[in-house]
Wavefront OBJ file of the C-alpha trace (Angstrom):
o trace
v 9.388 -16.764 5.936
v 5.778 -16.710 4.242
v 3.799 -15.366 1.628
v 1.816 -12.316 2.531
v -1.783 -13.690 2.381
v -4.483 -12.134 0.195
v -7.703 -11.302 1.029
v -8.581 -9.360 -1.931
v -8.020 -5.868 -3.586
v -9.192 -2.938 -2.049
v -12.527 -2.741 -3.408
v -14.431 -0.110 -5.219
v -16.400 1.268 -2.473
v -13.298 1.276 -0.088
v -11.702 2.996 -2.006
v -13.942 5.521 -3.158
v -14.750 5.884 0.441
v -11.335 6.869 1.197
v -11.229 9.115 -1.114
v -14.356 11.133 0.081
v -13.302 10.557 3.762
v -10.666 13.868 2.516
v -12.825 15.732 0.491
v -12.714 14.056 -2.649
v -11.220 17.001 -4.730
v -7.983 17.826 -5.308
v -6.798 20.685 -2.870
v -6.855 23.534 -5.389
v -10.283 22.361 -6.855
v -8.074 21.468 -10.136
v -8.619 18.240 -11.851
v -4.751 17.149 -12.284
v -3.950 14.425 -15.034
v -2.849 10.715 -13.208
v 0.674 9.594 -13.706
v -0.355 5.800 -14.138
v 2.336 3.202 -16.095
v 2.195 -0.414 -16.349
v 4.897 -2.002 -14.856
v 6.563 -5.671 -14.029
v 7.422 -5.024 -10.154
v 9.886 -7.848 -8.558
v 8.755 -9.113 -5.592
v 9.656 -7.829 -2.224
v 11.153 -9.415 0.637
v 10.197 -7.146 3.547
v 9.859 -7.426 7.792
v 6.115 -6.719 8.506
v 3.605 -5.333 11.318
v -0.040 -5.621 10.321
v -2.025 -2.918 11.476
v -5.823 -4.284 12.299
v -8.031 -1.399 12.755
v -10.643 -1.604 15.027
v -14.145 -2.031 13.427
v -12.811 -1.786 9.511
v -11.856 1.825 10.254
v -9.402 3.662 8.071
v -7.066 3.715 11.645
v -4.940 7.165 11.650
v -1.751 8.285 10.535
v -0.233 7.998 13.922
v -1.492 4.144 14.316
v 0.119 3.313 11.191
v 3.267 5.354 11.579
v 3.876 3.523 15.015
v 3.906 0.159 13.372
v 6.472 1.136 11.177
v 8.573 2.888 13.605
v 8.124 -1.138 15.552
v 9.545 -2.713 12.242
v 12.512 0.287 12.160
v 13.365 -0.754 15.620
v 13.804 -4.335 15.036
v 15.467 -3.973 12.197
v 18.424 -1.542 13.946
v 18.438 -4.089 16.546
v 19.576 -6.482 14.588
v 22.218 -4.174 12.956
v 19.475 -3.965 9.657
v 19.647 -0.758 7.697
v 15.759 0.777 8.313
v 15.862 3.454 6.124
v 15.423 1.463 2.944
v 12.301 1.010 0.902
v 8.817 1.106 2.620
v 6.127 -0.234 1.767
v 2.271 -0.387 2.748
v -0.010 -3.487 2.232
v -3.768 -2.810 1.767
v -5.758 -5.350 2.510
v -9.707 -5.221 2.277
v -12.743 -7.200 2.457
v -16.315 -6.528 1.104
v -15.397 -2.768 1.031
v -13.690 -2.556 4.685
v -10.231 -1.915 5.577
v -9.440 -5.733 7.525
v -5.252 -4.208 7.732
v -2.542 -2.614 6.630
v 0.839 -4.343 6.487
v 3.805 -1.507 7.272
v 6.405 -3.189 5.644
v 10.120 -2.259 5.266
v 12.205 -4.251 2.695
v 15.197 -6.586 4.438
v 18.115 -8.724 2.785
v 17.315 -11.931 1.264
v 19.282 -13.760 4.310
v 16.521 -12.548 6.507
v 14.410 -15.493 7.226
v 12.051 -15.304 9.902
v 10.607 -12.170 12.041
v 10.111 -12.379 16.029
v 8.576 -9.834 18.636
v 5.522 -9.430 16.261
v 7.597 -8.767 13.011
v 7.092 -11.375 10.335
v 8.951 -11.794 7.180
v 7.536 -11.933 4.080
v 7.536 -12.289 0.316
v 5.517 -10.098 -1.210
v 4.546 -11.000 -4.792
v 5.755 -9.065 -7.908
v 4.243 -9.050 -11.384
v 2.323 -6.635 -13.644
v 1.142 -3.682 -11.820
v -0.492 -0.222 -12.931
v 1.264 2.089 -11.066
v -0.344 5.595 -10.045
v 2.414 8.168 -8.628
v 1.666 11.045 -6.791
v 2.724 13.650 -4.391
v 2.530 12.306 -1.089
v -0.104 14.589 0.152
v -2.923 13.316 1.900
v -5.130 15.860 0.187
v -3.611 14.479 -3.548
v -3.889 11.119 -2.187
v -7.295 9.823 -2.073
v -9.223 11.791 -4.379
v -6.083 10.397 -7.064
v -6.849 7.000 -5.742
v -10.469 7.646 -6.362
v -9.806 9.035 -10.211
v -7.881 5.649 -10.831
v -10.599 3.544 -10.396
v -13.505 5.537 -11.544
v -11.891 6.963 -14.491
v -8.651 5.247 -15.217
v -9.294 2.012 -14.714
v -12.450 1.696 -16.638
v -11.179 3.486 -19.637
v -7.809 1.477 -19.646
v -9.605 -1.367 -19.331
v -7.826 -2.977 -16.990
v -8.356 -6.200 -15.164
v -7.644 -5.976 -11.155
v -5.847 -9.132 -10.025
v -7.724 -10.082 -6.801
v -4.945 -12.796 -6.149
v -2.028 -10.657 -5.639
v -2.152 -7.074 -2.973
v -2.225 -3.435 -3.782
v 0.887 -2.274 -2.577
v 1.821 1.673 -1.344
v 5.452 2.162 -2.145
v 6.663 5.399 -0.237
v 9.550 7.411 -1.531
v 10.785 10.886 -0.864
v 8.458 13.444 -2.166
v 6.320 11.005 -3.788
v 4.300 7.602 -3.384
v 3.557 5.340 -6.045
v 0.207 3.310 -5.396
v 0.532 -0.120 -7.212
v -2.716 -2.052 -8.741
v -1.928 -5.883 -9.283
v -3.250 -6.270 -12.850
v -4.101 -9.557 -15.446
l 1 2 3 4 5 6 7 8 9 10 11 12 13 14 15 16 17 18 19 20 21 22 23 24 25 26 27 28 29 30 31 32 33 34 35 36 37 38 39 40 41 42 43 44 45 46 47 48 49 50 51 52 53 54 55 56 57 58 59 60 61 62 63 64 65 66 67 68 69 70 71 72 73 74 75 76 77 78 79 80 81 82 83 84 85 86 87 88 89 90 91 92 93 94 95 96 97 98 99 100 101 102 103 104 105 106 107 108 109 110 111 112 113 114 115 116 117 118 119 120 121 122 123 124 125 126 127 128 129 130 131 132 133 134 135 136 137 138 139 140 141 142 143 144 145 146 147 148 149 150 151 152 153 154 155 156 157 158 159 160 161 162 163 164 165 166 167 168 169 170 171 172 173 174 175 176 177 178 179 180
């Protein structure tokens, strides 16, 4: 078992890159108010596959989807329950994507990973946490809003030691900022 290693929060320009990579605006053209709280978030013990795009690319939904589906597998091989919490890792250097951990939380007893699944502990902590729909059209331009608008205004302090985590749930995902 290890920590997850840090290289950094997504940056600025990442991120607002993402966000224009789907339009930037919300899909109706509407400017809908962020659902942002500040929260103390445990720390998560999770099985991971790190996606590496190639060239600091974004990588596509289908890349990422197929890593998870390699944690779900080893976990129901090993009798694991794989529908429980997932989770996605950003994390980004100088303003490019360098991977994505697709992470799926596993008991405390789990140790150690094989097959190309590590376990890890991700850190918890003080987080501003943006929820949305989980719509990729909602998405990024929301992710944009946080740090162009939110952030600023908030005044909040990005923690470059600890990762930005996506937390997926049904309907919704809830994009967590490590913050000072």
């Amino acid at each position: 078992m290890s920590k997850v290693r840090v290289l950094g929060a997504p940056s600025r320009e990442w991120m607002l890159r993402r966000s224009s990579s789907i339009g930037g605006k919300m899909p109706n053209g509407e400017v809908n108010a962020l659902s942002v709280a500040i929260r103390e978030l445990a720390p998560e013990h999770v099985a991971r596959v790190t996606y590496r795009p190639a060239g600091g690319e974004r990588g596509t939904h289908a890349e990422i989807a197929a890593c998870f589906e390699r944690v779900r597998r080893w976990m129901r091989e090993r009798g694991l329950e794989a529908r429980t919490r997932t989770v996605g890792v950003i994390e980004a250097r100088d303003g490019r994507l360098e991977s994505y951990g697709c992470c799926i939380r596993v008991p405390g007893e789990v140790e150690s990973g094989s097959n190309g699944v590590e376990v890890v502990d991700l850190p918890g902590g003080r987080y501003a946490v943006l929820t949305m729909k989980k719509d990729p059209e909602v998405i990024g331009p929301s992710i944009g809003r946080f740090y162009e608008e939110y952030a600023p205004r908030a005044e909040l302090r990005i923690d470059a030691d600890r990762p930005t985590y996506e937390v997926y749930l049904e309907g919704t995902m809830d994009y967590c900022v490590p913050i000072l």
